[in-house]
Each structure stands twice: as C-alpha cells, then as structure tokens.
N, C-alpha and C positions, 0 to 999 in steps of 0.2 A: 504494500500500500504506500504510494509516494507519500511523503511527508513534507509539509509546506510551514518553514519556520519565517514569522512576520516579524518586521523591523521593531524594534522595542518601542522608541515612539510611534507616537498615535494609535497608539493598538485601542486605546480606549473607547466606545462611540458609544453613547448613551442616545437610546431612541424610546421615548416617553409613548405608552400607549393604553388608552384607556381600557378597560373589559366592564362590561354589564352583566351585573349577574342578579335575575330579578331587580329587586330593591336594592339592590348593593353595586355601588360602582366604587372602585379602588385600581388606583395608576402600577402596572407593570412597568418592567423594563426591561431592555435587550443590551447586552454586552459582548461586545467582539475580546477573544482572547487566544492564548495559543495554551496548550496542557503541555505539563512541565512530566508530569506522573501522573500512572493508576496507581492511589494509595490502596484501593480496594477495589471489589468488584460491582458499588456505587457512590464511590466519591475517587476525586480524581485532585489534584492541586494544578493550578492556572498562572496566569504569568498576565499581568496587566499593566504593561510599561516595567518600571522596577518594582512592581509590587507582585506579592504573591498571596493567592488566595486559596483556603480548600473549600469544592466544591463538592454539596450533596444532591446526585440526584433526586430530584423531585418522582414520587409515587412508585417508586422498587427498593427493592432490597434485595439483597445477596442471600436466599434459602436455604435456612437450616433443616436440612432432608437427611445429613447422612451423618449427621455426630452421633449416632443411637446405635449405627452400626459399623461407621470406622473413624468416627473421631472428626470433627467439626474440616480440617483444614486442606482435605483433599474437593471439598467444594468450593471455599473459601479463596482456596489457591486459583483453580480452574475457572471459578467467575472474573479473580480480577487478572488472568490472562485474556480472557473474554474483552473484558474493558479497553484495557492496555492495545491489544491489536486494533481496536476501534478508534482509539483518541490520543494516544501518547505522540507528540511532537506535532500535534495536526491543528491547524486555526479552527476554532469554534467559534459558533454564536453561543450566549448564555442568555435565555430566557425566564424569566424572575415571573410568579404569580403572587396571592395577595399577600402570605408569611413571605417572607427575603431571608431569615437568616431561622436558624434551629436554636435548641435552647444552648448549645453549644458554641456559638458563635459562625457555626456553618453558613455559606449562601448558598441559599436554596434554588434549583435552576432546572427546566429542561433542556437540555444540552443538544446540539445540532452540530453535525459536521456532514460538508458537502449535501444538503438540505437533508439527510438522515437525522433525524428525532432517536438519539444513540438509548436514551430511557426504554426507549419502544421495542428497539433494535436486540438491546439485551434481555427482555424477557419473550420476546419471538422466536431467538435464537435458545432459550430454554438455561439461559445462567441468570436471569434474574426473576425474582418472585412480583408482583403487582403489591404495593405498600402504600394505601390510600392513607394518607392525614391531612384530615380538612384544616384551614381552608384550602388547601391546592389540591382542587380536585378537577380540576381543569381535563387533562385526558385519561381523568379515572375508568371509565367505561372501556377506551378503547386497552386499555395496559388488563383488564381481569380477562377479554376477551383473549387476547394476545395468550396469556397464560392459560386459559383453558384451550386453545389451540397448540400451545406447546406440549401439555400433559399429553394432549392425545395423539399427536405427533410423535413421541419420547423425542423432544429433540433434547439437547446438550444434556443438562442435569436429570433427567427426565428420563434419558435412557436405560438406568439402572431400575429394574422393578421395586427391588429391595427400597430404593431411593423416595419413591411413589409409594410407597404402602407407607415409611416412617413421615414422611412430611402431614404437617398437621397446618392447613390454610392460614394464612395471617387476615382477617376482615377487617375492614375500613375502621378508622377510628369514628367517633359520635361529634355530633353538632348541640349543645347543650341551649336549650331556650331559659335564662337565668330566671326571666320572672314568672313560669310554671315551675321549673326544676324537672324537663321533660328531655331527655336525649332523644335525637331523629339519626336514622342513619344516614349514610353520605349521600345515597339516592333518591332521599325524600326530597321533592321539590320543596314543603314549607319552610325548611330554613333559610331559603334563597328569598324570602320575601321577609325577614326578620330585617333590622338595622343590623350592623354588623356591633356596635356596645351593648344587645341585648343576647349577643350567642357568649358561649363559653366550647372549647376546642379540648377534645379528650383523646388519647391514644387508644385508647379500648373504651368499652363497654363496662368493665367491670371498672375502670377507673372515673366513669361518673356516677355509676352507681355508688361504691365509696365515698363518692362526692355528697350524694343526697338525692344526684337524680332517675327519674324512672322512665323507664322507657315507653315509648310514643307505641301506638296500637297497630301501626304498620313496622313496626322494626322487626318482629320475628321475623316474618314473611320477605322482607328486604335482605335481612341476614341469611338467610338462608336460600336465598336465589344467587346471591354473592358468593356464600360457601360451596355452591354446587359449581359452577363455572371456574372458580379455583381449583376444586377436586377434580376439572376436566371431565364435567357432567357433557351430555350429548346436545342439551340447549342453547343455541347462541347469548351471550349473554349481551342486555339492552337494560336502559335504563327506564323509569316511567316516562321524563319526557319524550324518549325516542322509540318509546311504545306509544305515545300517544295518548295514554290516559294521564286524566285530569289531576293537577296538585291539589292537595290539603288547601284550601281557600285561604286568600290573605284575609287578617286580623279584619274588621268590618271597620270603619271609623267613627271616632263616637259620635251619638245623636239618632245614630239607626236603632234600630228594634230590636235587642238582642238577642240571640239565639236561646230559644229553651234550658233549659240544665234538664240533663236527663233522668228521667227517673225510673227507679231497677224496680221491679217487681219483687213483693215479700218473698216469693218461693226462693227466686234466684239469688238475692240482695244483689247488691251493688254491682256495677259492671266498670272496672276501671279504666280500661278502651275507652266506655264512653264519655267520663269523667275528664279523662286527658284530652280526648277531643274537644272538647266544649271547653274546657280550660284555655287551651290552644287560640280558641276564635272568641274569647270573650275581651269586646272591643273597650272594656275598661284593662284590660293588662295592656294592650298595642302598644302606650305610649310611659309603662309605667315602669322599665327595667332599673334597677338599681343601678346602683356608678359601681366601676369597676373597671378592671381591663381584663384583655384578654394572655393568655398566655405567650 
C-alpha cells in the first residue's frame, strides 16, 4: 500500500460542519493529519504539524473473543496489524461527532483514508467489534450490520469457531432522560428530540440503572434486535427510523391537553411501560430538567 507522508506544515485544516439530529444541533469537525502508529487495533496516534495526538476510533473496539480460550493477545495483536496495514504512515481525514474527546483525554474520530471510512473497514474485515456510545452514534447502524455480516462470513477474527461460540456481544451504551430517570436505547428515536442538558450518557445498561435509572418500555425489544445482529442473526439489521416506523412522540408543549396517566386495572396493578410512557410525554417535564452536565 503506497504511503503518502505530508509536509509538516499546514497539515492542519479545520472545516466547521453543522449535523441535525432531531432537536439537537451540535458543530462537528474534520481534520486533515498523517498516522505516526497503530497503538492498537482502535486507536492509532496522528501527527498534526508538530503536535501529536492519540486517536480513538469512534463506534469499535478490538473483541474480546478468544482470552477464554488462548489468552487475550493473539487477537489483540492480529486487530492492531489489521489497523497498522490500513493507516500507518498514510494522510487521513479525522472526523469528530458531538463527544471530541473520551474521559481519557482521547479524540474521538471516524477516521478516512483514501475516502475509506477505516472504522467500517475494520469491522467488515472481521478484526473489529461494533462499540456504540452515545452521543456518536452517527454510523451506529451501519458498523452492527457490518458485524453481523462478518460473523456470518467468519471473516478475520471470526474464523475461529471456538472464537464465535466464546464472544459475548458488546450492546450500545443508554441515553439517560434526567428529568424521568428513564434510559432509551441508542435506537430509540425519542432521545433525538430531548435538548441535549436534559440527556445523561451511560456505557451500559446496568451502569444507569446503578444510576437510579429504569429503562424505557421499548429497550428490551431494541436490545435484543441489536444482540441478535451482533451474534450474526440471519436478519439484516435496520434501525426504526430506516424501518420507517414512527418515534416515541416529542414532549407536547405546555398549554395543550395532557395526555391521560394510565390506569392499571386491580387484577393486573400497575403497568410500568405504561407509567414511563406517559412520564416521557408529560408536557410539564419538557422544559423542567435539572442543571447539570453531561459526562
């Protein structure tokens, strides 16, 4: 693969681009740079003029499949030769969504060389896993599909059966609504119509529930259409938007006629689905989340 090393100045070029996402509008960025190293098989370190940066791919991660049965680093290794032949000494673009950096100080990026989307690249090619964390979940759909077409393909890591039986899915982290205390998964349209200082961002599931919060009444059914396209189920996998059915309704604004609160029948009692729904759309919360930030 020819390698194309750029003059040290100017390598910088900052190009400002808005994204719409429902009710949420937040400024990306694109960055031109050259890769110095594959540290691993999803972060890489970059070279910006004299500056050097480490970069974490956005929505993968390197899969833990085979430490159960030969020790973590014959994958480890094998993903970040994966990388390394992809991007080592080769000009990139770096493309930024609405987190820029990790709690580590990382910048967070989908990475491009030669109009290759190298994120995409390496879980197609079967050395990276699909690692949704909201907010960047920009080409979350297309990176679990990619992965359910690798499993079923065995390509690269995926080859090994042994490999495939030990791996255990990694699922999207939750989008937390602070003023219910209700986690949505990544595929729910209604958190896309929250303000973004009304969400709160969880790595898992069980780390908002520790939180306080409970999950929303379409999260099994989302989780588990996500789990199955990771496990290289036989269904293509699609989001609701691009299935076409309808989101969770925005918050109503006040002064409208509020939605019912539901009520459970004595045999059943209470139905907590419906409780968190009606919570969700009751147009006295819309505008009442508490101050805070986000992670």
């Amino acid at each position: 693969m020819g390698r194309t090393i750029l003059a040290a100045g100017g390598l910088l070029a900052l190009v400002l681009v808005v994204t719409a996402a429902g009710a949420q509008n937040w400024p990306a960025a694109a960055y031109d740079a050259v890769v110095m190293r594959a540290v691993t098989g999803h972060t890489i370190q970059v070279q910006f003029g004299n500056r050097l940066e480490t970069v974490r791919y956005i929505g993968i991660n390197t899969p833990e499949i085979l430490q159960t049965i030969r020790g973590r680093e014959p994958a480890a290794e094998a993903a970040r030769a994966a990388n390394r032949q992809l991007v080592e000494g080769q000009a990139v673009r770096l493309v930024l969504d609405v987190q820029q950096r990790d709690r580590d100080g990382r910048l967070l990026a989908y990475v491009y060389v030669g109009g290759q989307l190298v994120n995409a690249a390496l879980v197609r090619s079967g050395y990276a896993e699909a690692a949704t964390s909201p907010p960047n979940v920009k080409h979350h759909a297309e990176l679990v599909e990619l992965q359910r077409q690798a499993r079923r393909e065995r390509a690269g890591l995926w080859a090994d059966p042994e490999a495939g039986r030990a791996y255990r899915p990694r699922l999207s982290g939750v989008i937390g609504v602070k003023n219910v205390q209700v986690f949505l998964h990544a595929d729910d349209p209604g958190w896309r119509q929250r303000p973004p200082e009304d969400l709160r961002y969880f790595e898992t599931a069980e780390e908002a529930r520790a939180a306080g919060y409970t999950q929303s009444m379409d999260y099994r059914e989302l989780a588990a259409r996500e789990r199955q396209a990771l496990a290289g189920g036989p269904e293509p996998f699609i989001t609701l938007s691009q299935a076409g059915l309808a989101p969770m309704p925005a918050p109503k604004p006040a002064g409208r006629s509020e939605r019912p609160r539901p009520q459970a029948s004595e045999a059943d009692g209470p139905d907590p689905s419906a409780v968190v729904d009606w919570l969700l759309n009751r147009p006295d919360k819309a505008g009442s989340a508490p101050s805070g930030h986000r992670r």
